[in-house]
C-alpha positions as CSV (number, residue, x, y, z in Angstrom):
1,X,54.2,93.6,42.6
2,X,56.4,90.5,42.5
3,X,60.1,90.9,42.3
4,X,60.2,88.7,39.6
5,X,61.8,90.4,36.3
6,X,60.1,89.3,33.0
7,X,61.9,89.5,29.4
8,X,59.6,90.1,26.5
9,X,60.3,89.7,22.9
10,X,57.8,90.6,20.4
11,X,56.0,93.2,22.6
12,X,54.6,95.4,19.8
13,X,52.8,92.2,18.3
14,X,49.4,90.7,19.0
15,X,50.1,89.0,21.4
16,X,53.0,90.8,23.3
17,X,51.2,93.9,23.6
18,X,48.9,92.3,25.9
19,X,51.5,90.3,27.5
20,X,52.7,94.0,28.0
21,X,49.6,94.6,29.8
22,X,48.6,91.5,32.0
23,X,52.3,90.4,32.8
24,X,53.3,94.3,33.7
25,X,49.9,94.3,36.4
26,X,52.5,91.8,38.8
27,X,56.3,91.5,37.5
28,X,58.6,93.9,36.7
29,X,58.9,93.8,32.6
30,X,61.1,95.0,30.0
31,X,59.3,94.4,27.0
32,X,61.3,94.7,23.4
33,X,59.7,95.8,19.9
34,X,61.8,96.3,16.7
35,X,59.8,97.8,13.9
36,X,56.6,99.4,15.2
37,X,57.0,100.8,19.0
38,X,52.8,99.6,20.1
39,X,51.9,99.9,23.1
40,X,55.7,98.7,24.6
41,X,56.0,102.5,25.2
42,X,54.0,102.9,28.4
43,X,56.4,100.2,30.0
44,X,60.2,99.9,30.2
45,X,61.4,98.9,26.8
46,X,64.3,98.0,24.1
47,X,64.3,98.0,20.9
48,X,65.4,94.8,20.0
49,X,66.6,93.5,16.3
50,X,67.0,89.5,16.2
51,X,69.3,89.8,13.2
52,X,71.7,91.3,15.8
53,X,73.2,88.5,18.0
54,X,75.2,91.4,20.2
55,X,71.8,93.5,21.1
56,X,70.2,90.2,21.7
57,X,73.4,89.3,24.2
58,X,73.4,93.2,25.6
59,X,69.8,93.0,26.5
60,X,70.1,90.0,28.5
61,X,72.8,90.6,30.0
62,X,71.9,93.9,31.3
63,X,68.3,93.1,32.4
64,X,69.3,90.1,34.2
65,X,65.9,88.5,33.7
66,X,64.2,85.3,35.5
67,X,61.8,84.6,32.6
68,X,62.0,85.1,29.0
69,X,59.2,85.4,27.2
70,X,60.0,84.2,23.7
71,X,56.9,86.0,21.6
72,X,58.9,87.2,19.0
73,X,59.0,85.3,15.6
74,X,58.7,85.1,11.6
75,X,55.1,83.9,12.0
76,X,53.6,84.2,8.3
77,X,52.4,80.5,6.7
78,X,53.5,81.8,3.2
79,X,57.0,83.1,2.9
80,X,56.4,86.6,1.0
81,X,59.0,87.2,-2.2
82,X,61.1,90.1,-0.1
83,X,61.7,87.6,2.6
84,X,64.5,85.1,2.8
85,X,64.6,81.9,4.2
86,X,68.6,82.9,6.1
87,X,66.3,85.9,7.6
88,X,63.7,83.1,8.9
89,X,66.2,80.8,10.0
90,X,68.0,83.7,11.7
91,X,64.7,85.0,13.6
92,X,62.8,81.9,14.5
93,X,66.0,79.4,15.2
94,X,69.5,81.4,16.0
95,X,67.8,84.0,17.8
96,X,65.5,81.5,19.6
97,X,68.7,79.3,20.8
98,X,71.0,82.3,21.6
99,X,68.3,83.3,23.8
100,X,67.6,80.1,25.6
101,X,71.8,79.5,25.7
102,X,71.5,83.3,27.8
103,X,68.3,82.1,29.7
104,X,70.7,79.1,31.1
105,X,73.8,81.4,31.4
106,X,71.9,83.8,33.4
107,X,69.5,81.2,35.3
108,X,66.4,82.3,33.7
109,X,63.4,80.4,33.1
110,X,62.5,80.3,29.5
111,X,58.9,80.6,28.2
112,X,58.8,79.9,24.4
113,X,55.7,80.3,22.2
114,X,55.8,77.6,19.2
115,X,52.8,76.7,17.0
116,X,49.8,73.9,17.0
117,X,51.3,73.5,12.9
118,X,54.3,71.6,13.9
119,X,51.6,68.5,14.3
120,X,50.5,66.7,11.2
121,X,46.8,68.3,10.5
122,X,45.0,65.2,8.7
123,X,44.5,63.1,12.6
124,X,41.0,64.3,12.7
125,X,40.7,64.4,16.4
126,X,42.7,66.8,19.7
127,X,45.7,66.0,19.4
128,X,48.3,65.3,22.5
129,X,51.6,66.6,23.1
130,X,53.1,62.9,21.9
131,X,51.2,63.4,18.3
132,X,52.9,62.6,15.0
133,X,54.8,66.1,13.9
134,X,54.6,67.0,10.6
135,X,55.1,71.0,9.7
136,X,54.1,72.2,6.3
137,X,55.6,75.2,6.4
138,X,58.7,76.7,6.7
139,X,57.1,78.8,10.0
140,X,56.2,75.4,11.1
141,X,59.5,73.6,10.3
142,X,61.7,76.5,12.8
143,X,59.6,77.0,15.2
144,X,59.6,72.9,15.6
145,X,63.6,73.8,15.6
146,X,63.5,76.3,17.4
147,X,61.1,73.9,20.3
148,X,64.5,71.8,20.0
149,X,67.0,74.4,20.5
150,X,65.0,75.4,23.5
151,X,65.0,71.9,25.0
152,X,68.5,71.3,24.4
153,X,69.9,75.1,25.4
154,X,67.9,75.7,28.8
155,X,67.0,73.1,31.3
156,X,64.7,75.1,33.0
157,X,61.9,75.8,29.8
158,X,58.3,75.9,28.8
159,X,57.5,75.3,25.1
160,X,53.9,76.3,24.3
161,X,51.9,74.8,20.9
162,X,50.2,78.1,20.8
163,X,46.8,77.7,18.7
164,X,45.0,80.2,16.6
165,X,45.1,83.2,18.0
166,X,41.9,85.8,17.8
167,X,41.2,89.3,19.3
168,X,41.4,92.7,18.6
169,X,44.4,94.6,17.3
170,X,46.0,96.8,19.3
171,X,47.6,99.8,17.7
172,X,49.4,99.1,14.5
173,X,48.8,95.5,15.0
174,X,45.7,93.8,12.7
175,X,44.0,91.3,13.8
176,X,41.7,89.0,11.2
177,X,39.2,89.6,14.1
178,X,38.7,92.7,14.3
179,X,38.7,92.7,10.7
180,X,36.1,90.8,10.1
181,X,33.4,92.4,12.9
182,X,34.3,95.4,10.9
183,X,33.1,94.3,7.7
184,X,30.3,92.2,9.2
185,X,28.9,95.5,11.1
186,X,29.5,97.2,7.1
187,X,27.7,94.6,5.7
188,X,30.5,93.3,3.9
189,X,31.2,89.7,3.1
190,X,33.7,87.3,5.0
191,X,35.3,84.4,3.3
192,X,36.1,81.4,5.8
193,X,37.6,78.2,5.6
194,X,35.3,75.3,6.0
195,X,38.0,72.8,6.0
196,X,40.5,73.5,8.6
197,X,39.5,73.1,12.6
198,X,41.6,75.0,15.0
199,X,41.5,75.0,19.1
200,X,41.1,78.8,19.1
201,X,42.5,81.0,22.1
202,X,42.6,84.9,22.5
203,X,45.2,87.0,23.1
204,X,43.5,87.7,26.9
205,X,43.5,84.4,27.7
206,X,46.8,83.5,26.2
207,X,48.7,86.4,28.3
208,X,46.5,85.2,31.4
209,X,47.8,81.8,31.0
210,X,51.5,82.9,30.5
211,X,51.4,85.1,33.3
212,X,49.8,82.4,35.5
213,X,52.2,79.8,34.5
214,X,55.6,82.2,35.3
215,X,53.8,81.5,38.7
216,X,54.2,77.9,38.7
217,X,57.9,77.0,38.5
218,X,57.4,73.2,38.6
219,X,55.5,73.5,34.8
220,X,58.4,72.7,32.6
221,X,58.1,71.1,29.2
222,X,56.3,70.7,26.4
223,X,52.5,71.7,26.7
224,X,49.3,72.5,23.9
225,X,48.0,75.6,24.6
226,X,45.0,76.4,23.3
227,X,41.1,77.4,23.7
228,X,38.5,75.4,25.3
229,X,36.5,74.4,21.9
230,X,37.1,72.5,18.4
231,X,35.9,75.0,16.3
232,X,36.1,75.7,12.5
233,X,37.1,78.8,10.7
234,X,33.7,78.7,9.3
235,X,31.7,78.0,12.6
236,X,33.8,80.4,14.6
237,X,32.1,83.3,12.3
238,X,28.6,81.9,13.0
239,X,29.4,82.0,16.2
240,X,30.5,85.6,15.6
241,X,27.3,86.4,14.3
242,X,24.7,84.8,16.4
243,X,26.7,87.0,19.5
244,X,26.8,89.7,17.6
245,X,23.5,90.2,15.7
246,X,25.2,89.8,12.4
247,X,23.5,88.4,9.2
248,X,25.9,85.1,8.9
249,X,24.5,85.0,4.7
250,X,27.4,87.4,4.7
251,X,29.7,84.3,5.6
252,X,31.2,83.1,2.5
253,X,32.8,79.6,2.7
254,X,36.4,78.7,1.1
255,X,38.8,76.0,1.2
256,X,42.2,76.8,3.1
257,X,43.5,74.6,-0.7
258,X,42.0,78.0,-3.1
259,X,45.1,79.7,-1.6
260,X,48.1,79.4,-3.8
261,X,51.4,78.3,-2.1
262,X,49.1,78.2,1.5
263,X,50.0,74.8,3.5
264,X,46.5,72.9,3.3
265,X,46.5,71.9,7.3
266,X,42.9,70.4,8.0
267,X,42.8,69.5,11.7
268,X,45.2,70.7,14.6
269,X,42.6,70.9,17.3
270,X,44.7,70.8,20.5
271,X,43.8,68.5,23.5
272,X,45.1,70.9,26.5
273,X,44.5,68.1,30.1
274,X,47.9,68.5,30.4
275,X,48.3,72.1,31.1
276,X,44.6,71.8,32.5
277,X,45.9,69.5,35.0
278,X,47.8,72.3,36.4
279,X,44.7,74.5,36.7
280,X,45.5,76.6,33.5
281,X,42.8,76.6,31.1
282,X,41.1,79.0,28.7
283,X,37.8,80.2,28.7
284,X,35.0,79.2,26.3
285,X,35.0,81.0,22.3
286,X,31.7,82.1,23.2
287,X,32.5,83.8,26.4
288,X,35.5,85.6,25.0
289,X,33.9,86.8,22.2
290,X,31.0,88.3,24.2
291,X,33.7,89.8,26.1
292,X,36.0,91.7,23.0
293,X,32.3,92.5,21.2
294,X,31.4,94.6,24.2
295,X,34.8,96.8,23.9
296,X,34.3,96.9,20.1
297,X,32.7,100.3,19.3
């Protein structure tokens, strides 16, 4: 196992808890959860509020990381009625720059997961780091914040326009995936957006490519990171179903625009050459989803 001491915030969501698992296989991890413990509780962890500027200072300063993995964040398109935007502001932008100010204090590189919806989604084609930025949402709008906070706190950082995520849930956490096998295997309806293309990566791939860029210190930057297919909502369930012997009539399509108050982004397929240039790519939608129907029972 490397010496190498990884920080991770947001274990006990989708993706952390299998950041939890790949990154724990070769560094030495402290992984931090606040509301629901997951799986963080078969490694060393914290319990970690990002409301509380102290913890996030104590944590840091005790573990003495070299990475920080930045997973945690407000990540809901639609702001619910019981939250506010100061507790949004507070999670996805103060706590993002206090950590990157530690990360520099403390010489730590840090990894920071932002969102393929800071780009403007009416381009119609993969978009490039350099593409116009236009966030609909207020998840969108501080996590593009947050990307600058990052840049401007920590010299030595990796910002990551993470795109739709899939995969299964683990413990508390649910995943849209594994929601909808469910109800396909039930013979259950799915309603899908047929208007709004994504890059999609899953949560396997994603921690595979995190871990294998904390082993590349000369990535630094601002990279896409997503799958290697331009899929639809929509086709991604036929795709579902012709793997998975499903009958794809039970695929309902929707327009992402039927949702009230939901920010109508059409197209923020991700061109990834530039992380691919370092020999980091995902593997193909159909291959990972032949993979995570096989552990499905």
């Amino acid at each position: 196992m490397s010496a190498i001491r990884v920080l991770i915030t947001g274990g006990s969501g989708l993706l952390g808890q299998y950041l939890n698992q790949i990154l724990s296989e070769r560094y030495t991890i402290l992984t931090c959860w606040n509301t629901h413990q997951g799986n963080c509780t078969e490694y060393p962890n914290r319990r970690l509020d990002l409301t509380n500027n102290d913890q996030i200072t104590i944590t840091v300063n005790e573990f003495k990381p070299d990475v920080i993995v930045h997973a945690a964040a407000f990540a809901s398109p639609i702001l619910p009625p019981e939250i506010s935007t100061a507790y949004v502001n507070q999670v996805n932008v103060t706590a993002t720059a206090l950590l990157a100010k530690l990360a520099q204090q403390c010489g730590a590189r840090m990894i920071y997961t932002s969102t393929d919806l800071v780009y403007a989604g009416y381009r119609g084609s993969m978009l490039t780091e350099s593409a116009k930025l236009v966030p609909l949402s207020l998840y969108a709008e501080t996590k593009l914040i947050g990307e600058g906070k990052v840049s401007r706190e920590c010299e030595n950082h990796v910002i990551l326009r993470t795109s739709l995520m899939y995969g299964i849930g683990l413990n508390h956490a649910v995943s849209h995936f594994t929601g909808m096998v469910k109800s396909l295997k039930k013979g259950k309806p799915v309603k899908l957006f047929t208007d709004q293309i994504r890059t999609p990566l899953s949560y396997t791939d994603a921690s595979r490519m995190i871990a294998e860029i904390i082993e590349r210190p000369e990535i630094s930057g601002i990279y896409n990171f997503g799958g290697k297919d331009r899929l639809g909502r929509f086709e991604m369930g036929e795709i579902l179903c012709k793997l998975g012997g499903f009958d794809s009539t039970l695929l309902i399509p929707s327009s992402c625009r039927d949702i009230p108050n939901y920010p109508a982004v059409e197209d923020v397929s991700l061109n990834t050459e530039k992380l691919g240039a370092y020999g980091i790519n995902a593997n193909s939608y159909e291959h990972e989803v032949t993979t995570l129907l096989s552990s499905i029972t």
